[in-house]
C-alpha positions, 0 to 999 in steps of 0.5 A: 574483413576478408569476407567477399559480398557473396561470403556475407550473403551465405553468411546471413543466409546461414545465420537466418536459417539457423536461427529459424530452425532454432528451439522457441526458447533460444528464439526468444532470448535471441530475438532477429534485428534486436538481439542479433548481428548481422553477417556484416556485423558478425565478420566487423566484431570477430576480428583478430584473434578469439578465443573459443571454446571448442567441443569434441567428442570421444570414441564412447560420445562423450564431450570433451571441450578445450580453448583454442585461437580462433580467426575469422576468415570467408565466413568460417573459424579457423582452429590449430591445433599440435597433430598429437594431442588428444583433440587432433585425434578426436577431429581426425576420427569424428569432425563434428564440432561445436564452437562458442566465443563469448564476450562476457555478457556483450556478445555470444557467437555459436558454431555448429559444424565439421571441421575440414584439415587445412594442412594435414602432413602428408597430404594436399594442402586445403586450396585455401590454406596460403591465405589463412596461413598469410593471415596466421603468419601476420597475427603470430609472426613468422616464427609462429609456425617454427615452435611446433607442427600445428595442424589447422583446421576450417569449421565448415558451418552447419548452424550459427547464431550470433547474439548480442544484447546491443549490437549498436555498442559492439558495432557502432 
C-alpha cells in the first residue's frame, strides 16, 4: 500500500461520488457499507499485480476491449502496454477508457477514466513515473523493461466503484 491519508480520502470521496451518481439498479446490487469496499479496503485487496480488462474505443466508436497487467499505485491503475499495438493507438487518439478487475464472484473493481502517458518516447516523463517504474521493476525484475519498448499509462479516475458480496472474507 503506497497510498498516503490524503490519497485514501480522495480516494473514498471518489468512490461515494460514484456511486451516488450511479443508476438505481447498480445502487441496489451494490448496496454502500454492505456490498462495498472501502478506499482502505480497495488499496488492501488490489495489491500486485491484476489483471484488467481494459476498454478502447476505435475512430468509428466502437469498443474494443483486451487484458492488460494492472497495479494499484496512489489511488490509480496503472497499465503498459508495446507503443505499436492497436490499443496505444486508440489511447493516443481517445484516452477515455474503462477498466474492470474481477475476481470470480468475490470482488468486482470498476474504473471509468482518461489514461495519462507516464513515459511517452520522446517526451517528459510523468513526475511520477521513477516511482511506478520502482515498483514495476520490483514486480517484473530489471530485466522486465529490456524485452521491449513498453509505454505505461495512468488511469486518472472519473467514476469507480468497488463491489464485494463479503468484503470481511476478502479483508478480514
Amino acid at each position: 500500500m503506497r497510498e498516503t491519508p490524503t490519497e485514501i480520502d480522495d480516494l473514498q470521496q471518489l468512490l461515494d461520488r460514484s456511486l451516488g451518481r450511479s443508476g438505481a439498479h447498480l445502487r441496489n446490487i451494490v448496496t454502500p457499507g454492505e456490498r462495498t469496499l472501502t478506499a482502505e479496503q480497495l488499496v488492501r485487496v488490489a495489491t500486485g499485480m491484476c489483471t484488467l480488462a481494459l476498454s478502447t474505443t476505435t475512430r468509428a466508436g466502437e469498443p474494443r476491449i483486451s487484458g492488460v497487467d494492472g497495479h494499484f499505485l496512489h489511488g490509480h491503475w496503472v497499465v503498459g502496454t508495446d507503443p505499436g499495438a492497436v490499443k496505444a493507438r486508440h489511447l493516443a487518439a481517445r484516452p477515455a477508457v474503462s477498466v474492470a478487475h474481477l475476481r470470480g464472484d468475490d470482488l468486482g473493481l470498476f474504473t471509468h477514466g482518461h489514461a495519462v502517458p507516464l513515459n511517452p518516447a520522446g517526451s517528459p516523463e510523468d513526475p511520477r513515473w521513477p516511482e511506478t517504474r520502482e515498483h514495476l521493476e520490483g514486480h517484473y525484475g530489471a530485466d522486465g523493461f529490456v524485452w521491449t519498448e513498453v509505454i505505461y499509462y495512468r488511469i486518472e479516475p472519473t467514476w469507480m466503484v468497488a463491489y464485494s458480496p463479503d468484503p470481511a472474507k476478502l479483508v478480514p
